[in-house]
N, C-alpha and C positions, 0 to 999 in steps of 0.2 A: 176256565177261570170262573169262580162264584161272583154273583154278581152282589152289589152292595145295595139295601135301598133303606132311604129314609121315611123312617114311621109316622115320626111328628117332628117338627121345628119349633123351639120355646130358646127364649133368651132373657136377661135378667132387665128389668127396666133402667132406663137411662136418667141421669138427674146433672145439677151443675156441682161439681167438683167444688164444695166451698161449706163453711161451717154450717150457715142458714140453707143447705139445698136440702131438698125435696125427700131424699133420700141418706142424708147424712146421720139419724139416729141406727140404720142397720147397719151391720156386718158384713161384710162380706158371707159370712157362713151364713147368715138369714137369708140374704139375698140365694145363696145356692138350693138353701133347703128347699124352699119355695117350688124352686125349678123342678128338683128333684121328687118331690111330694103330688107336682102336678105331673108329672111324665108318668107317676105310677097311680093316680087317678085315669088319667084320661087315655091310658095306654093298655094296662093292667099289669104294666110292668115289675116284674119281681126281683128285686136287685141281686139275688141270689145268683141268676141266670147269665149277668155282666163280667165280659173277660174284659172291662177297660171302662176308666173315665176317662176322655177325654178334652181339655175345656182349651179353648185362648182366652188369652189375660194377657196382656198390656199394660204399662207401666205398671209393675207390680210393685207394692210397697204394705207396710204394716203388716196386716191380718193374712193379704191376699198374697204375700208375698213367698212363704214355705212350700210351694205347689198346693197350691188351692184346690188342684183336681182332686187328689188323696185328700188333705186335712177337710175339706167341705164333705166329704161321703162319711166319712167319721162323725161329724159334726149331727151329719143329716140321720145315722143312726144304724145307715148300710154297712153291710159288711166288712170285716177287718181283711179281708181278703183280698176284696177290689181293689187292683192297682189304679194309679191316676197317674197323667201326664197331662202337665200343662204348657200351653205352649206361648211365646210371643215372638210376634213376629209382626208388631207394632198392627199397620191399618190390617192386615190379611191372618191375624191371629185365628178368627174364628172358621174362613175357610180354608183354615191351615189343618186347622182341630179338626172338622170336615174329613176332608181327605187323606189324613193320618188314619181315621178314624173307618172311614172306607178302606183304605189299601189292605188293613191289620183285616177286614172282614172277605174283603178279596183273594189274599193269598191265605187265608185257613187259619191262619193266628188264632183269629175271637170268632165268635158265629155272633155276639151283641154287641154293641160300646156306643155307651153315652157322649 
């Protein structure tokens, strides 16, 4: 079996859920680009080379709501090609994303995924 490993770990930052928070003038897709812009900064990641986005997202609603994993890679400028899967699975969304993410690079699926 191919083994899976992680390159870099980056996440979007946290604010309070409320008109005046910290965070409430972005997007959710600002919030992704961000992510996505710094992974192929500090990586030299070429999104070209991505068989998957994978995200967790919890309480999904509004913007974040259509699978954010595809409509945010659009957004961000990647490929029309890259499929995305988002996942929720409330507190364990992101090491759900994780190990979806891993298995798909273990059994031969993808050889990358975000």
């Amino acid at each position: 079996m191919t083994h899976a490993y992680i390159y870099d770990a980056i996440r979007t930052p946290r604010g309070k859920a409320r008109p005046d928070g910290g965070l409430h003038p972005l997007t959710p897709f600002e919030l992704m680009t961000t992510l996505y812009k710094a992974l192929e900064e500090r990586t030299g990641l070429n999104p070209s080379d991505l068989g998957d986005v994978i995200l967790g997202c919890a309480t999904q609603a509004g913007e974040q709501a259509a699978n954010i994993a595809k409509t945010s890679t659009l957004y961000a400028g990647w490929p029309h090609s890259i499929p995305g899967m988002t996942v929720n699975r409330y507190c364990s969304s992101g090491i759900d994303a994780i190990n979806i993410a891993a298995m798909k690079v273990m059994t031969g699926v993808d050889e990358l995924v975000v």
